[in-house]
N, C-alpha and C positions, 0 to 999 in steps of 0.2 A: 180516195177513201175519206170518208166525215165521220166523226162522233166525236165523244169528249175527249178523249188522248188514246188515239190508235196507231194501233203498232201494225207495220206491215213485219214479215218475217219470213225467211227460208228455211227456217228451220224446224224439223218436223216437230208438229204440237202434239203431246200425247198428254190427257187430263187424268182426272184421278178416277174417272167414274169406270176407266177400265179396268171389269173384273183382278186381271194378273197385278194389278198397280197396288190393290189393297186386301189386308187382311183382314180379320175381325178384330175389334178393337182400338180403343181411343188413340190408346201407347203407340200401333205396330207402325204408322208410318216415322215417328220415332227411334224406335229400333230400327229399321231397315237403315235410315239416317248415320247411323252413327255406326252400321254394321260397313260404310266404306275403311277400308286401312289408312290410320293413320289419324282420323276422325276424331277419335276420342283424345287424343294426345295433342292435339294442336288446338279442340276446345280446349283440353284444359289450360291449355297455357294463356290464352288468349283469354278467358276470363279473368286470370291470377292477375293479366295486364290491364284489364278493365275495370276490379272492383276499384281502384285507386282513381279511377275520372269522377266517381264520388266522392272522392275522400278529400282530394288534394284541396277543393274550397273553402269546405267548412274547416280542414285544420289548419290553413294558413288565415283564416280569418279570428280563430280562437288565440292560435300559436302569436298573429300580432297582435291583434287587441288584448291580450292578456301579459305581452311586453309592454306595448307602447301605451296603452290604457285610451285607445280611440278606435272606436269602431268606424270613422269615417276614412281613416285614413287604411285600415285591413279592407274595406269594402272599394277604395278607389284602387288597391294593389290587385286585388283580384280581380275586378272591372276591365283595367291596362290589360291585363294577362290575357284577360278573352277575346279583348278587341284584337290584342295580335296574332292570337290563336286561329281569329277568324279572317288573318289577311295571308298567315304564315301554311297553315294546315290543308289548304288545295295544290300549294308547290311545293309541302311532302308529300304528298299523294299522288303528284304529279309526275318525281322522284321514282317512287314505287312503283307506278308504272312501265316507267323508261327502263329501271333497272332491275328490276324485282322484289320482294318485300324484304328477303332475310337480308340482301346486299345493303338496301336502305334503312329498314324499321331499327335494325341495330344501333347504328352509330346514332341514329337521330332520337331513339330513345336513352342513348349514354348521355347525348346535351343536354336532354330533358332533368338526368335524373340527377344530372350534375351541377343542375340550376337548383333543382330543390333543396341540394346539399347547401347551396353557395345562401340562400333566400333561409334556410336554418340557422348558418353560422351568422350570417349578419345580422338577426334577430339577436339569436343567443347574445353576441357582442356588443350589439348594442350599434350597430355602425347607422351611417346617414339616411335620411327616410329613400334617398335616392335610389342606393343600391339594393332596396323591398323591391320596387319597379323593375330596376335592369334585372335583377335575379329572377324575377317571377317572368317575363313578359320572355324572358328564355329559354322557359319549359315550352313555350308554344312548337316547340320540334315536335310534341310525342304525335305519335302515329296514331291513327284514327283507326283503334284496334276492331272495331267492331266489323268498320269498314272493310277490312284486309280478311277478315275470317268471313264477310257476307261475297268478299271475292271470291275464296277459296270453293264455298260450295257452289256457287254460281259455274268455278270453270267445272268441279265435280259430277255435277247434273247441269250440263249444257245443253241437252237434248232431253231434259225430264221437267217440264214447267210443278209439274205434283210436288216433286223431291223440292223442288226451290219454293215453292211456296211453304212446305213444312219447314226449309232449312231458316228462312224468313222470321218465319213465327218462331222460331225457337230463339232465334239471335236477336229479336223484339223483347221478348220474354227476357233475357237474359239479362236487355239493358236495362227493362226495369227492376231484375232482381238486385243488380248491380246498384243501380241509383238510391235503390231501397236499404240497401245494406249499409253503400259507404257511408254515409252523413252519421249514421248510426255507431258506429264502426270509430269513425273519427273525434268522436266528440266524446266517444267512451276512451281511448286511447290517451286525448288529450289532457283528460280530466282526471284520470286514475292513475296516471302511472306521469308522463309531465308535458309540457305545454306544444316540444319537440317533437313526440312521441307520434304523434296522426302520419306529419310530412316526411318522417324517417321513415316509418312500416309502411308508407305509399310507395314510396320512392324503392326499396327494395322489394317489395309485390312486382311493382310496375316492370323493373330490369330482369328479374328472375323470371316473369312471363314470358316476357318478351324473346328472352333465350330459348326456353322451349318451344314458344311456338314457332320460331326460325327454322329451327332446328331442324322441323316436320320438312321436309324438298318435296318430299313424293307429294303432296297436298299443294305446293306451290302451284299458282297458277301461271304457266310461259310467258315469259317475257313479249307479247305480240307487235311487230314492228310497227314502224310509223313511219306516214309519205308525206310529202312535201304538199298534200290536199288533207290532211289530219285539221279536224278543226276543235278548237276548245269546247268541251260540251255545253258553256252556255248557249254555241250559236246551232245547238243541234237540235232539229224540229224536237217542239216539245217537252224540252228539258226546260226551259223560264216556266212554260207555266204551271209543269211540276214543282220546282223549287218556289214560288207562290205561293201552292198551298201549302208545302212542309212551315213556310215562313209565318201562313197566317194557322198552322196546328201551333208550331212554335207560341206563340202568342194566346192558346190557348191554356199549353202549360204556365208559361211563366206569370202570366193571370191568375190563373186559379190558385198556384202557390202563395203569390202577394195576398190576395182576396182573404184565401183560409185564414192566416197569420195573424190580418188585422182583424179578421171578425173573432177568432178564437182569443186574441186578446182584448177588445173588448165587451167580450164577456166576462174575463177575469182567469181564462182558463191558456193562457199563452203557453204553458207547457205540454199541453196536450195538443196542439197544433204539428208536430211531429209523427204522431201515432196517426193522427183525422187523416194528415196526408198520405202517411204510410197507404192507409185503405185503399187511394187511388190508386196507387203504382200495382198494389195487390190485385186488385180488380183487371189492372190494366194488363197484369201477369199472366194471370189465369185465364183473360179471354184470347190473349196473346196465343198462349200453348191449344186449348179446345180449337180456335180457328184455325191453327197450323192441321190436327188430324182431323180438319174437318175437309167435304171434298168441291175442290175449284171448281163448280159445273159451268161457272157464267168466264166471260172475257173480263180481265184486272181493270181495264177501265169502267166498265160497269158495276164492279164490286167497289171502285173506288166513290163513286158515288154515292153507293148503298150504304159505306161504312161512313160516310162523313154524312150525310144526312141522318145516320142514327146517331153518329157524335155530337151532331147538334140541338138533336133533340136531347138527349139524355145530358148535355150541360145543363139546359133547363130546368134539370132535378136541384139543383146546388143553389140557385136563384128560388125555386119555391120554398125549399127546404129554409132556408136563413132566415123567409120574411118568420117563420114560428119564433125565430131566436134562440131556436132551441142547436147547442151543440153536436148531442147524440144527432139531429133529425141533417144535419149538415153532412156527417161522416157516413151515416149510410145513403146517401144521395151519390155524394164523392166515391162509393164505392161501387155505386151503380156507372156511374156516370166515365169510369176510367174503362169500362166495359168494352167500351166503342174506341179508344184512343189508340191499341196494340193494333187489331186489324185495321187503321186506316195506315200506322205505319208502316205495319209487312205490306199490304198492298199498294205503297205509291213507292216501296224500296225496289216490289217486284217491277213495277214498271218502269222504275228507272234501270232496272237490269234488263231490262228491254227495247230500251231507248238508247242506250250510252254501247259502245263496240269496246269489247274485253281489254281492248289497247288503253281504253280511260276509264274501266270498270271505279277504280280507287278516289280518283279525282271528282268522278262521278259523285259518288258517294259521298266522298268529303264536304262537296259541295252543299248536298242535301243538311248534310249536319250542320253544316256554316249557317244555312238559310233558317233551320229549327232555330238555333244558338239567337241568331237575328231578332226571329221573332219571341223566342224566352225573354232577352233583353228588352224589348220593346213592350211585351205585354208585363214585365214586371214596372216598370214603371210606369206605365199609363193604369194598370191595376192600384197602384201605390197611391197615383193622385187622387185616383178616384177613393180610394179607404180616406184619405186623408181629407176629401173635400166634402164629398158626401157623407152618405154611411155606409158601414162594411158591409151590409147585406144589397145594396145597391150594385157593390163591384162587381158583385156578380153578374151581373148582365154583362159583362164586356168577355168575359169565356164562351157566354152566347152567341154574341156578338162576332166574334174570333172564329168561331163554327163556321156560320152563315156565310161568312164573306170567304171560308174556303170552301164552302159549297154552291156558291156564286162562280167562283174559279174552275171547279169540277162539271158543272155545269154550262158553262161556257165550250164553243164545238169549236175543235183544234182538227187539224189535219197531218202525221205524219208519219215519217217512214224512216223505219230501223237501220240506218246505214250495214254496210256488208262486213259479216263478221266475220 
């Protein structure tokens, strides 16, 4: 088999263009969705555990810069925490696999929620800049909630590619509603009531979630054995250069957040660089959910193409938009331009639920998120230098930029086959 990342599979494909698969209506593949038992009760919980992945950075960066009066030193604690997030968070996932989510996500989210406590108190107290580090870089246990709820319906509709592509888009959508809310969320928390206050209401979201969505068995997905020929999904056809392009989308966010920032501050309008970006995630929301009911007629590897060649075109709106100078003409660009971000994620998440065997579904996943994370980090600072060397409407080419060379990646012909599931 040749094309750009093909999946071989035994498993009966059934699309959505089949009459009995769909109803009338944007909503009904939706409804159908959440009409399985147990469905609704284990999203909720698993959101309750997700709005807190936004929250947790911006209030521990206010919570210390607003004790220790340095934002360089709240920016280097939060930095630590990712870096080991992204060394710690594929052998939970790993965990979860071997053992199942409720057995693991548990305990590994009481670490988590036990570090936030511990990174509170030693704020509050005033103790050494050291224990900001150990306390934070401890949370990195929490479980990669999105990941465990994209398991869940994956084993739900294991023989229904339609149901997983809407279940995809919904859990895309989610994370942008999620990422959209927290920072929001946190910084009102922090600012209105006290400095504490973001990394406490995270921290009990995070653990109350996480309870209920354990809770759910019947939605668990079985624990699936492993043989002594189990290989890590990095060496599994196709998986590197999936995670590629997650790494070089990665890069497109964490660009375009630096980029906005510095051009909206200088213009003189730095407080309004929260709202501009909101736009993108909104955008990126709503095209997220319309692609979930809309119907898969093509193969994911050729949509994935589709959607990042439209992502790359539609960055180019945020680079035309800035040379005006004008602020408004930047946020509706950004609100175009987020249009294309949601569907390339459900579709390189479907793929890799098609690449990776149910035994390392989580790990899978986690990975994908490691490699975004990668590239957030990386395009935030190379966006940074560029605001800072150049000019801010200039940075913008590098979200372009960050496009292109993942659609260099998707366009590049891989050859491989879906191990036996």
């Amino acid at each position: 088999m040749s094309g750009d990342i093909l999946i071989a599979t035994d498993r009966p494909i059934r699309y959505a263009h089949e009459p009995h698969r769909r109803g009338p209506g944007r909503l009904s593949p939706y409804r159908r969705l959440f009409a399985n038992p147990g469905a609704r009760a284990f999203t909720a919980g698993n959101l309750l555990a997700r709005l807190p992945m936004g929250m947790f950075s911006v209030s521990a960066v206010m919570m210390i810069a607003g004790s220790r009066g340095s934002y360089a030193l709240a920016g280097a604690v939060t930095a630590t925490g990712l870096a080991v997030t992204a060394l710690v968070a594929p052998w939970t996932a790993r965990l979860v696999d071997r053992h199942g989510q409720a057995r693991v996500a548990v305990p590994a989210t009481a670490i988590a929620v036990l570090a936030s406590l511990a990174l509170l108190l030693c704020v509050h107290y005033d103790a050494p800049d050291w224990t900001l580090f150990a306390a934070y870089a401890a949370t990195a246990t929490t479980p990669n909630t999105g990941g465990m709820s994209r398991a869940r319906w994956a084993h739900l509709h294991r023989d229904d590619p339609a149901a997983q592509h809407t279940a995809n888009s919904f859990e895309q959508a989610a994370d942008e509603l999620c990422f959209m809310l927290g920072p929001v969320a946190a910084a009102f928390l922090c600012s209105a009531l006290f400095p504490e206050a973001g990394t406490l209401t995270g921290a009990i979201l995070l653990m109350a979630g996480i309870l209920i969505f354990a809770a759910q068995r019947s939605t668990e997905p079985p624990v699936a054995p492993r043989t002594a020929t189990t290989r890590s999904p990095l060496r599994l056809p196709g998986v590197p250069a999936l995670l590629a392009v997650f790494l070089a989308t990665g890069a497109v966010f964490g660009s375009m957040e630096v980029v906005t920032l510095a051009f909206a501050d200088g213009l003189g309008h730095g407080a309004a660089a929260g709202p501009v970006l909101a736009l993108q995630a909104a955008g990126s929301c709503v095209a997220g959910l319309l692609y979930g009911s809309a119907r898969p007629a093509t193969k994911p590897h050729v949509r994935l193409r589709v959607c990042v060649a439209a992502m790359t075109l539609l960055m180019s709106l945020p680079l035309l938009a800035a040379s005006t100078g004008s602020l408004v003409a930047v946020a509706a660009a950004l609100l175009l331009a987020g249009a294309a971000t949601a569907p390339t994620m459900v579709t390189g998440m479907t793929l890799l639920q098609r690449v990776v065997p149910p035994a390392q579904l989580n790990e899978g996943m986690t990975l994908a998120v490691t490699a975004i994370l990668g590239g957030i980090a990386a395009g935030s600072a190379t966006g940074g230098w560029l605001a800072e060397h150049t000019t801010p409407a200039t940075g913008y080419a590098l979200p372009v930029t960050a496009a292109a060379i993942a659609l260099l990646l998707c366009a590049h012909r891989h050859t491989t086959e879906a191990p036996p599931s």
